[in-house]
Backbone as JSON Lines, residues from 0, in Angstrom:
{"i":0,"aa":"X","n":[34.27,26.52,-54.23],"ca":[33.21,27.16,-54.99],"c":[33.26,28.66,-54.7]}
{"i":1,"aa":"X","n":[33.24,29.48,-55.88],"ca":[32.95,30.78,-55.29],"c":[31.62,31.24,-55.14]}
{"i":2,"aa":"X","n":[31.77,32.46,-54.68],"ca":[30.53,33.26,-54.27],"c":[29.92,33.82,-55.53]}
{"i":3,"aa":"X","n":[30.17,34.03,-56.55],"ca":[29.35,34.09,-57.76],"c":[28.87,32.95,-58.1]}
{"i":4,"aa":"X","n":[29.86,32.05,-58.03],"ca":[28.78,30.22,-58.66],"c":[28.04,30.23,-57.53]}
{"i":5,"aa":"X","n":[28.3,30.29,-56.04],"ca":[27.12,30.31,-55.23],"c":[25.57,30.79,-55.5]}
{"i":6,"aa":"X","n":[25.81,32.22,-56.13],"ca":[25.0,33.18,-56.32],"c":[23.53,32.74,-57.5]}
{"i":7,"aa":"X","n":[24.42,32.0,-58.52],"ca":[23.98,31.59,-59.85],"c":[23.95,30.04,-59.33]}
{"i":8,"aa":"X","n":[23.7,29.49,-58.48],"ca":[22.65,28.33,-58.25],"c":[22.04,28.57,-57.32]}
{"i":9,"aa":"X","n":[21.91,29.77,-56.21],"ca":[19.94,29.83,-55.87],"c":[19.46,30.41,-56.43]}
{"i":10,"aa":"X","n":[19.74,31.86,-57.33],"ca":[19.16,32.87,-57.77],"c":[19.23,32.63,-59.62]}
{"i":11,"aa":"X","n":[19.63,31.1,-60.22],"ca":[19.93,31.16,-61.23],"c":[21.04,31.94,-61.67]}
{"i":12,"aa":"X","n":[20.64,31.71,-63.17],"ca":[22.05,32.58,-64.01],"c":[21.33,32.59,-65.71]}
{"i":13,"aa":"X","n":[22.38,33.06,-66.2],"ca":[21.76,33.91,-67.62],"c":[21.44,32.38,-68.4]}
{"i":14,"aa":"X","n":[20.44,32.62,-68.65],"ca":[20.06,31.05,-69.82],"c":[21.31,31.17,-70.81]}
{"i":15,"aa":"X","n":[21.6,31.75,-71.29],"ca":[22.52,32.13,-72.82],"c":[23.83,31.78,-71.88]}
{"i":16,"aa":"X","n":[24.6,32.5,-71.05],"ca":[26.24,32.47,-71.04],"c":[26.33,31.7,-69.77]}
{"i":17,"aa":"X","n":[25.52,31.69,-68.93],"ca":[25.61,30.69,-67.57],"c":[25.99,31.95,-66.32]}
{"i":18,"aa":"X","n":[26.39,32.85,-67.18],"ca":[26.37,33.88,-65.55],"c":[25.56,34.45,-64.49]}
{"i":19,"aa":"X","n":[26.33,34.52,-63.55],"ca":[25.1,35.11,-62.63],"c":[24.39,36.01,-62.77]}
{"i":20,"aa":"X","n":[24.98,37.24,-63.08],"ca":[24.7,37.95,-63.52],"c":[24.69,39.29,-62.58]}
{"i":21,"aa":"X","n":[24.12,40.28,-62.87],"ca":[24.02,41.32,-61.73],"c":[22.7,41.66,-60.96]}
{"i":22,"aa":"X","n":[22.53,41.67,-59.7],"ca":[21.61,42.95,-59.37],"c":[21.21,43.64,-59.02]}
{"i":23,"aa":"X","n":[19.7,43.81,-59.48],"ca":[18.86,45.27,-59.76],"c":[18.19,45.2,-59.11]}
{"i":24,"aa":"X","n":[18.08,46.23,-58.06],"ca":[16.62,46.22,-57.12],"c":[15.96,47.52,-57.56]}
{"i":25,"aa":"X","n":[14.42,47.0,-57.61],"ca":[13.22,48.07,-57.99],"c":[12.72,48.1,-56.41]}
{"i":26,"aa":"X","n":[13.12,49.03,-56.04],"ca":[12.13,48.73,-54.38],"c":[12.77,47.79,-53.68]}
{"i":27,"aa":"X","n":[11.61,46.87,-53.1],"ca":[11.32,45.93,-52.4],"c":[12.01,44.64,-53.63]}
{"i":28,"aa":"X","n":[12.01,44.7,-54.86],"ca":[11.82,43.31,-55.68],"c":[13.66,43.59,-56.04]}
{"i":29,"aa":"X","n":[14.1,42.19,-56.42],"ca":[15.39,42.15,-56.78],"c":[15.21,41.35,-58.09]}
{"i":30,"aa":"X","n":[16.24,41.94,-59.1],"ca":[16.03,41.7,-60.82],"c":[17.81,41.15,-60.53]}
{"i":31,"aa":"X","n":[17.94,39.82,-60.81],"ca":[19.33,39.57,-61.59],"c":[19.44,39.71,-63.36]}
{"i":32,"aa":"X","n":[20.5,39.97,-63.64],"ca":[20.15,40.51,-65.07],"c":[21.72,40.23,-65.66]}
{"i":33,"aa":"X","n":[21.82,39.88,-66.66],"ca":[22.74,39.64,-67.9],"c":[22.72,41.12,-68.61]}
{"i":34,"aa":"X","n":[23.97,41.75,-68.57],"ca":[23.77,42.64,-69.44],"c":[24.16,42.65,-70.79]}
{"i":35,"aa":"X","n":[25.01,41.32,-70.93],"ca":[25.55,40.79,-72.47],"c":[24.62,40.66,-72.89]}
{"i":36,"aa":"X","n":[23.69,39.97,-72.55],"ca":[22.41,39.42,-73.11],"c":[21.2,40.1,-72.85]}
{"i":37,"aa":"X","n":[21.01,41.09,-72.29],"ca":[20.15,41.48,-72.06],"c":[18.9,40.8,-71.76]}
{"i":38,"aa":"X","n":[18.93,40.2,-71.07],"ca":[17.76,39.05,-70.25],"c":[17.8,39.46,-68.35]}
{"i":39,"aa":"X","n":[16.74,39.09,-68.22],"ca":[16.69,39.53,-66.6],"c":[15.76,38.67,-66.02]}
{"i":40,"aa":"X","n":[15.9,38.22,-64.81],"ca":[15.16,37.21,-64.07],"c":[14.64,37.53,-62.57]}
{"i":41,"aa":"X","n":[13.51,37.43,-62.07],"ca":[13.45,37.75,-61.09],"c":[13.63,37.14,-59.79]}
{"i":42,"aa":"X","n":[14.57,37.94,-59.03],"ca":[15.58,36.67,-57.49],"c":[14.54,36.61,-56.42]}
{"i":43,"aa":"X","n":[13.33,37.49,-56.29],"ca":[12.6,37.35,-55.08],"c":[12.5,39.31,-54.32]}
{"i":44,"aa":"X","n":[11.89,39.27,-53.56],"ca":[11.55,40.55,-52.85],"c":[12.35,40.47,-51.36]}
{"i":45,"aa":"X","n":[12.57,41.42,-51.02],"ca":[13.03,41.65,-49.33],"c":[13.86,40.7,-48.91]}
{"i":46,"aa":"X","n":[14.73,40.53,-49.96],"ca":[16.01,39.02,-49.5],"c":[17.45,40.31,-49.48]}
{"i":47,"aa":"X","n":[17.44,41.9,-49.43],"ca":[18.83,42.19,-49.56],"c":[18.46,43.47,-48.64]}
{"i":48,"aa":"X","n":[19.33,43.33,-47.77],"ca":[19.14,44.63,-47.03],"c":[19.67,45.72,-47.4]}
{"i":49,"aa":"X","n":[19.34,46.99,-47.13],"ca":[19.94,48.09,-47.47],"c":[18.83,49.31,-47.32]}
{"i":50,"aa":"X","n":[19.78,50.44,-47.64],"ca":[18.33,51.52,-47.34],"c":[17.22,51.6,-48.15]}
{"i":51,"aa":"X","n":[15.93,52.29,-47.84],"ca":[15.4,52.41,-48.57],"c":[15.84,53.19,-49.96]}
{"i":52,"aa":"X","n":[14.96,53.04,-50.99],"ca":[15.15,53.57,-52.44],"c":[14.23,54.46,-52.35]}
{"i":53,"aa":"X","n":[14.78,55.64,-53.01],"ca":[14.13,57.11,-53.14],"c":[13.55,56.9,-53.9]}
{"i":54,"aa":"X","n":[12.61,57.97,-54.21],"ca":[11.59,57.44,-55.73],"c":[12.55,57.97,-57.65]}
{"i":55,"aa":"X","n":[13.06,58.72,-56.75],"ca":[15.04,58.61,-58.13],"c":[14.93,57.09,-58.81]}
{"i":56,"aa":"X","n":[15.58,56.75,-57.27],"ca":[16.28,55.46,-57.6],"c":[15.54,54.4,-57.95]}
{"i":57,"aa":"X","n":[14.46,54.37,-58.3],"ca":[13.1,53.37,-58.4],"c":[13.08,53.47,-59.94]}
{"i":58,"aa":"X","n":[13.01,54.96,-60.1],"ca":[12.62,55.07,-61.56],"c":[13.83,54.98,-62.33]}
{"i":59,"aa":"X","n":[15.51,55.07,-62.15],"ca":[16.42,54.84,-62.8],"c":[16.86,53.32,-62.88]}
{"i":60,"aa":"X","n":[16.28,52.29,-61.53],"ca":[16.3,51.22,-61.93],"c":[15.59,50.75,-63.06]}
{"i":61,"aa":"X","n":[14.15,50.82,-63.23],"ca":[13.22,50.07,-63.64],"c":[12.96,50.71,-64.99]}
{"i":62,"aa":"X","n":[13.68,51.9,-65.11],"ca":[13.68,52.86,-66.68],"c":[15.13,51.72,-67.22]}
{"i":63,"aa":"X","n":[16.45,51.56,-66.12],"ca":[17.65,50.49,-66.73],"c":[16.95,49.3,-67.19]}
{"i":64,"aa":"X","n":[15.61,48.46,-66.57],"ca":[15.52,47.32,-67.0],"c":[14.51,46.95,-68.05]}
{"i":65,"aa":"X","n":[13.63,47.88,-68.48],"ca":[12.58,48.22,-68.72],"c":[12.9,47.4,-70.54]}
{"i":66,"aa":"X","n":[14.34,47.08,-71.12],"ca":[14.29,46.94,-72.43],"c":[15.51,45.56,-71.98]}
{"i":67,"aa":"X","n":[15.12,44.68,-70.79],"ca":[15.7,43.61,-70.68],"c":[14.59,42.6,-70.61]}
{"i":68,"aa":"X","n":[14.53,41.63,-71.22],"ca":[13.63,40.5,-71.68],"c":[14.07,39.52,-70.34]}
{"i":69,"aa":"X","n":[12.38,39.23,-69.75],"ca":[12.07,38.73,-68.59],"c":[12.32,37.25,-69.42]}
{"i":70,"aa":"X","n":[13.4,36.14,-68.64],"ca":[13.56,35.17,-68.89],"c":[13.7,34.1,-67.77]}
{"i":71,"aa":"X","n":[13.17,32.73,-67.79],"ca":[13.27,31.53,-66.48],"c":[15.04,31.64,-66.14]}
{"i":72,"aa":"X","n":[15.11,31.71,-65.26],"ca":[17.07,31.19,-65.05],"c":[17.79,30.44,-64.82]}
{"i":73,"aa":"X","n":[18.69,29.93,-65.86],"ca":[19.18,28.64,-65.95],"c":[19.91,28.19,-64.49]}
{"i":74,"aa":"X","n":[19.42,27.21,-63.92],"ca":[20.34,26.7,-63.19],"c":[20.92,25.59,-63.01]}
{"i":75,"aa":"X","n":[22.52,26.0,-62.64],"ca":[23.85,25.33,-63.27],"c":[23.82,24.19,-62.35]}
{"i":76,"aa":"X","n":[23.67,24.08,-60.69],"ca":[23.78,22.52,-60.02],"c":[22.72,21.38,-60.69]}
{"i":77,"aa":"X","n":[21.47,22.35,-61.31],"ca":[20.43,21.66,-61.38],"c":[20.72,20.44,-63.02]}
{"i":78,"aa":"X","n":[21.46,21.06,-63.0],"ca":[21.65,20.18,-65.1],"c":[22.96,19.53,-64.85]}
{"i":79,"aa":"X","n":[23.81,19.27,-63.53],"ca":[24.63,18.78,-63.11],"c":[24.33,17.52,-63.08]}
{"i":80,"aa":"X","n":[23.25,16.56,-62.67],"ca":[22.91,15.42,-61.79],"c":[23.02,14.36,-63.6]}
């Protein structure tokens, strides 16, 4: 199994293409997001370490996601059974 199918069965994946997708951290919160599809899902808060985000980088995230449609995320082990 790779580490992207890993990725896209805890954190989901794009309802439409099944990918994991990429992500986007606003802050504290982490956005996985389809950019084919422009859909975005939210993975949870304070699960990725790294430095803090300047208030730049806050507003160039959340200005990037701001025209991606908040969607549930399909997950792929779960429609397996």
């Amino acid at each position: 199994m790779s580490h992207a199918s890993d990725i896209a069965a805890y954190f989901g994946a794009c309802p439409v293409c099944g990918q994991g997708g990429v992500v986007r951290s606003i802050g504290r919160d982490h956005w996985f997001c389809c950019e084919e599809h422009k859909v975005k899902w939210w993975g949870g808060s304070n699960l990725i370490r790294h430095e803090p985000m300047t208030a730049a980088e806050v507003v160039t995230a959340a200005r990037y996601l701001k025209d991606f449609i908040e969607v549930a995320p399909y997950h792929p082990k779960a429609n397996q059974r």
